[in-house]
N, C-alpha and C positions, 0 to 999 in steps of 0.2 A: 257610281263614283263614291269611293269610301270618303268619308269626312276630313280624315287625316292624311289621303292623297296627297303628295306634295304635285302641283301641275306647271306648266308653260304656263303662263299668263299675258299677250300682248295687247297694252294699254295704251290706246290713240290718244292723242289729244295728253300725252304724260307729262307736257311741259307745262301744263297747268294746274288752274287752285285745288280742283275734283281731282283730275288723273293723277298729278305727283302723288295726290295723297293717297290714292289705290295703289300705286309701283310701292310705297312707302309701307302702305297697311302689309301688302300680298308678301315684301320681303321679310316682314316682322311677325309672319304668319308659317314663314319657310318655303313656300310657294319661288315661284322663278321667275319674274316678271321680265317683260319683254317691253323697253317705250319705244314706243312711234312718235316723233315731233315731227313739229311741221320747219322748225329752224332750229341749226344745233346752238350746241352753251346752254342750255335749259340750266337757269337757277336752280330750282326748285330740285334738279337731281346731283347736282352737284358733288362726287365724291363714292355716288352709290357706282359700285362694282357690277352693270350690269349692261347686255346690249342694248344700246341704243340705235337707233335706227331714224335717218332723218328723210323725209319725203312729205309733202303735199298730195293729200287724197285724192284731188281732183286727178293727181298722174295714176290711172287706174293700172300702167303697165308695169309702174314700181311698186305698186301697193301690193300687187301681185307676183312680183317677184320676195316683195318683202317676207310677206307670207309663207312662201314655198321656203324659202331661207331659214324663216323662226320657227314654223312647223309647231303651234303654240297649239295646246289643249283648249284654251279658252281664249274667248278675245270679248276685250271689255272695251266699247267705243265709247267714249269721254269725248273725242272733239267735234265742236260744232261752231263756226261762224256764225256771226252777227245775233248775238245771246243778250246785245245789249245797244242801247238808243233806236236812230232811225233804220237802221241795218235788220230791226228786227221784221219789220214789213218789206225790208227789201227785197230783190231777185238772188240774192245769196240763197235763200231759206229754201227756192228750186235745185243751187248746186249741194245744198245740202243733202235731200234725199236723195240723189241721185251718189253721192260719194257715199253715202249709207249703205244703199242697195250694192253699190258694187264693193266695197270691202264685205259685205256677207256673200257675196258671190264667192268673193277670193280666199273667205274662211272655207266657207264649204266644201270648194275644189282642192284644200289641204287638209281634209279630211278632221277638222278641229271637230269638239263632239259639242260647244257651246259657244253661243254666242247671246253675249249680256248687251243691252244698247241703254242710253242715260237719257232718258226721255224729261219731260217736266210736266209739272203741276200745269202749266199754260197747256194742255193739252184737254183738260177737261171744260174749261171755262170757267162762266161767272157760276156759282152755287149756295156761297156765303153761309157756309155749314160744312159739318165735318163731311170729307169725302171720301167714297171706298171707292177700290177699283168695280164694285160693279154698278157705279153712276156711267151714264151714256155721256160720253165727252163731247164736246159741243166748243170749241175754238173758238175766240172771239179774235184772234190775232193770225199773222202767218206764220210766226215765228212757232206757236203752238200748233197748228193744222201742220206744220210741215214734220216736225216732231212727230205727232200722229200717225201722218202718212206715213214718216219712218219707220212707225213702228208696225204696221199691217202690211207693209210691204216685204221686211224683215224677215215677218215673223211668218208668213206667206211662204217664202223662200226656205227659211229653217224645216218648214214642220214638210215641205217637199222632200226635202233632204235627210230627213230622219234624224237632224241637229237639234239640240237642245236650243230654248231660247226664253228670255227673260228681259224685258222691259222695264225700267224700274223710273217710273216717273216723281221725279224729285222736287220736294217744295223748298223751302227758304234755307240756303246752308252759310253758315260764316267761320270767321274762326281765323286765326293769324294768314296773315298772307293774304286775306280776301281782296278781292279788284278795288278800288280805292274808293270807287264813286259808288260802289253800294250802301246801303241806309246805314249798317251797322261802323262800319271804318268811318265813314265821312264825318258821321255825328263824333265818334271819339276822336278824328284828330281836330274839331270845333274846342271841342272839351278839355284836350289837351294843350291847345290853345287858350285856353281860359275865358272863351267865347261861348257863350248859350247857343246853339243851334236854335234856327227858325226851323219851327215843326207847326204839324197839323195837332186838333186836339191828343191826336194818339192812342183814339180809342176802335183804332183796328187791332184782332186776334190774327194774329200770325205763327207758324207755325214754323220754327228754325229749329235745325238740327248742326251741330258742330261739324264739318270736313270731316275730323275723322270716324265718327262714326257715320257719316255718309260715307267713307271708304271702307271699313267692317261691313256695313251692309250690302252696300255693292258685291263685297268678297263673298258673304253667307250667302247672295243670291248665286254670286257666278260658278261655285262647288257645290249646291243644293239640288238633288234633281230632284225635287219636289217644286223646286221655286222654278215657276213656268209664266211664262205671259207676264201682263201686267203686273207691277207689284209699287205699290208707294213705298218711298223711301222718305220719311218722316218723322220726326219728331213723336208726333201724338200729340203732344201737351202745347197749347198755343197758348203765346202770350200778348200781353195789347204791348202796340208799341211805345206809349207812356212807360209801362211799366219795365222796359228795354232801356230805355232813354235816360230815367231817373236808375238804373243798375248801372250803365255807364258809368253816367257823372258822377255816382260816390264811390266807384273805381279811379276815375280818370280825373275826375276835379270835384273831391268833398264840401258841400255846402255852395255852391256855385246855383246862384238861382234859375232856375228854366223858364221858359214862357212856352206854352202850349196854345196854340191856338192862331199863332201869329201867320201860317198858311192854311187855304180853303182846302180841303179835301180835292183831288180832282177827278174831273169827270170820269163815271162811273165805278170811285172807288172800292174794291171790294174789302168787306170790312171780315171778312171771316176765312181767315185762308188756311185749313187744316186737313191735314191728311190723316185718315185710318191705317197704322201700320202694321193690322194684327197679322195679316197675310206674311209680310216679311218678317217677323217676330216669332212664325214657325216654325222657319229654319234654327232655331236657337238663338239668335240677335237678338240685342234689345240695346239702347244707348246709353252710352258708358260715362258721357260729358253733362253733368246738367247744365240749365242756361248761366246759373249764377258764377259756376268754376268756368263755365265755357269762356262769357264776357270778361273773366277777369283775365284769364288767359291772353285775349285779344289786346287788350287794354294796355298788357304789361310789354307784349311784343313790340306793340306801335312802339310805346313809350324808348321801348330798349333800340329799337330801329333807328328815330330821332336822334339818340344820342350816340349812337355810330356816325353819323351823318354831319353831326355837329362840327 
């Protein structure tokens, strides 16, 4: 597949913070994107020209007719249940694999020539040091083991197939729009508030990359037929989250004094959470947002969101 192929693209899970922003990159790329939600009105695509397609994975007989329907060159799976709190140990993370496997079924049987799946960082475990895809993944959660199993199961079924396939296990992503209750939003709308967030000291390395260039990379893996199997999708450059925290607040509230230290760290903290992303960086990607313009960016959205709201 030439670089400059324009392709079908359908992207599960497009009603969200990951997938809108791949439908969003793939169009801004000239690519043809195709969303799959699970309920229609998706914000996040609001206004874009393109088919939409609404079903719930679990319906394997719609996903399958979906398929035959879009007749998509690539398919890029973004959705996955229970990504967050106690859901993520829960019996969901077995409907998960199982709506995995059967959407690469229903690729394969439409003859798509790739299939991209969005794994995560939770998939290799505790390591507390930079990590490449050739560390032995070791799960310490379900939420990650099932991810995993997603991805050997997949990729099982692809390389039967003589389908392209690519894994891209993703570590810390933010950036406007992000879920509310993740570290990065929470702390600035504290900020914006004019509230010191209660934080730990903050002296974990963490390893964030902006949405959109977590969706350019996604895009550089899904047209790459170099980019196979495993691939991190990360950053590279980790930063502590101190120094995250204090880039907020003199975005979001200048001179505002912090307390660091005011939460324990919790059990089994991992203090080093960084991904190697030279593998993906092959394909010609590299990240376009650094953390400094990223946060400000973040910062300005919340702030402009608030005052629509007012």
């Amino acid at each position: 597949m030439g670089a400059s192929t324009s392709r079908r693209i359908l992207v599960t899970g497009a009603g969200g913070f990951v997938g809108a922003a791949v439908v969003h990159a793939a169009l801004a790329a000239g690519h043809h994107p195709i969303a799959l939600v699970r309920t229609p009105g998706a914000a996040r695509l609001t206004g874009l020209d393109i088919p939409i397609y609404v079903s719930d994975l679990a319906d394997s007989a719609r996903i399958s007719a979906v398929l035959y329907e879009a007749r998509p060159d690539i398919v890029i799976h973004s959705a996955w249940e229970g990504v967050g709190g106690p859901s993520r140990a829960g019996d969901i993370q077995f409907e998960n694999i199982r709506t995995t496997c059967a959407l690469a079924d229903a690729a394969i049987a439409v003859g798509c020539s790739k299939f991209v799946g969005i794994g995560s960082q939770a998939e290799y475990g505790r390591f507390d040091r930079r990590i490449t895809e050739d560390d032995l993944p070791n799960p310490t959660m379900l939420y990650g083991a099932a991810k995993l199993s997603a991805c050997h199961l997949t990729r099982q079924r692809c390389e039967a197939a003589d389908v392209g396939f690519a894994w891209l296990r993703l570590f810390s992503v933010y950036g406007p729009g992000d879920n509310p209750n993740w570290l990065i939003p929470s702390v600035t709308a504290r900020l914006l508030d004019g509230i010191a967030p209660r934080t730990t000291e903050g002296t974990q390395h963490w390893d964030y990359l902006h949405v959109h260039d977590v969706a350019t990379g996604t895009l550089a893996a899904a047209v790459s037929d170099d980019a196979t199997g495993a691939i991190n999708l990360s950053s590279g450059q980790p930063a502590t989250v101190r120094s995250i925290i204090e880039r907020l607040r003199d975005h979001a509230a200048p001179g505002l004094p912090l307390r660091f230290g005011d939460m324990p760290f919790g059990a089994g903290q991992i203090m080093h959470l960084e991904g190697d992303n030279t593998r993906l960086r092959a394909t010609g990607w590299a990240p376009s947002i650094s953390l400094d313009t990223g946060l400000a960016q973040t910062v300005d959205w919340m702030r402009a969101i608030r005052k629509q709201a007012a």
